[in-house]
C-alpha positions as CSV (number, residue, x, y, z in Angstrom):
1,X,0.0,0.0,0.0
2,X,1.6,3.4,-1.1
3,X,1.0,6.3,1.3
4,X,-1.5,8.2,-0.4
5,X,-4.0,4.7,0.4
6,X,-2.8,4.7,3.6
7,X,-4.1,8.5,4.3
8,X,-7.0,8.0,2.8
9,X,-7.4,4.6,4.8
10,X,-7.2,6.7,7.7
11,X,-8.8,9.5,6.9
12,X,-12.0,7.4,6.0
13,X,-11.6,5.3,9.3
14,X,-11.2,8.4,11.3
15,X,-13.6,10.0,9.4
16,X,-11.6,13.2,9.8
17,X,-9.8,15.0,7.0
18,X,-7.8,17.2,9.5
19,X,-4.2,17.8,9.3
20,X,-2.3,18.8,13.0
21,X,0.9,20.9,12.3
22,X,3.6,20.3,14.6
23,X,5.6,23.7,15.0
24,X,9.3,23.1,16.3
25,X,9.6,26.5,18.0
26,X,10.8,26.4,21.6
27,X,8.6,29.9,22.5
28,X,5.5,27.3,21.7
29,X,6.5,25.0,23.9
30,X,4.3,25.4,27.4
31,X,6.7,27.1,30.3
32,X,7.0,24.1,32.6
33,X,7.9,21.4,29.9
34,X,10.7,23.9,29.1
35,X,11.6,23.9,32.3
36,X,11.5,20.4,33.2
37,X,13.7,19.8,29.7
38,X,16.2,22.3,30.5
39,X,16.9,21.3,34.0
40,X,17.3,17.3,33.1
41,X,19.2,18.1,29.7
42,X,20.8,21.6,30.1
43,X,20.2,24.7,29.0
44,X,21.6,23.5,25.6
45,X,20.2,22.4,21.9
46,X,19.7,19.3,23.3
47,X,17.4,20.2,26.0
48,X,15.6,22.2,23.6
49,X,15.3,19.5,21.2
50,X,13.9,17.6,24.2
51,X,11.2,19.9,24.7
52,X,10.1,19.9,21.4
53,X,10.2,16.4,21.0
54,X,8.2,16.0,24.6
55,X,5.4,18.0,23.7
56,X,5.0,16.9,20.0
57,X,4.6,13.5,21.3
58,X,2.0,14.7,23.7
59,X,0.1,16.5,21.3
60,X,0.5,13.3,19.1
61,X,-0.4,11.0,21.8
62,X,-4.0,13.4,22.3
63,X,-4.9,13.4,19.1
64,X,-4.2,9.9,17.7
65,X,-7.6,8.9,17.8
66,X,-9.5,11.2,16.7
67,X,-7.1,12.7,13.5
68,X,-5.1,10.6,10.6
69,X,-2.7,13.0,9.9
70,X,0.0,14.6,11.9
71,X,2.7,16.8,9.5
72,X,5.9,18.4,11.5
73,X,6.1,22.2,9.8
74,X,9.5,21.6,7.4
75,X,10.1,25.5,7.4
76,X,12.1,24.6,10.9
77,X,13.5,21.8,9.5
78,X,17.3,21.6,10.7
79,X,18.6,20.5,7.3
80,X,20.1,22.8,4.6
81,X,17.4,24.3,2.1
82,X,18.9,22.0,-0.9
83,X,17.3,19.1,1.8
84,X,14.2,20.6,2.2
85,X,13.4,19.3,-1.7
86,X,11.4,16.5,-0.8
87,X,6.8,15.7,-0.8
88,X,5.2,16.8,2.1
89,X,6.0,14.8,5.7
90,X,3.1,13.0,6.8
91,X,3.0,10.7,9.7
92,X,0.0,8.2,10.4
93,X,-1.4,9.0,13.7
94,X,-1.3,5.8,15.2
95,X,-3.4,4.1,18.0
């Protein structure tokens, strides 16, 4: 099954054509994740990378039954912009 089958799958089974964007922005992230992040990985990329990766697997985690189609925002993408040349990210929300 090719992954356009696979959204629509999901989308029918969900019954919900919604897409949840996943911004990578540390300002987004709520205060006490931050916090929690920063203090157990240092005030460094990698305990902001923490963060974000915490809280988009909680929003992932809430939503995973309810919408097929979660899609990380590729403008914040860490990768050069020659990188950035690819279809649109899509991951399957699973359950």
């Amino acid at each position: 099954m090719n992954l356009a089958d696979l959204l629509i799958e999901k989308i029918n089974e969900k019954r919900n054509p919604c897409v949840v964007g996943l911004d990578p922005r540390i300002s987004l992230i709520p205060a006490h994740i931050r916090e929690t992040c920063l203090q157990k990985y240092g005030d460094t990329i990698g305990g902001t990378c923490q963060a974000i990766l915490y809280f988009n697997c909680e929003i992932i985690d809430a939503v995973s039954d309810t919408v097929a189609i979660v899609k990380p925002q590729t403008k914040f993408c860490p990768f050069p912009e020659k990188h950035r040349q690819f279809p649109m990210l899509a991951t399957i929300a699973q359950q």
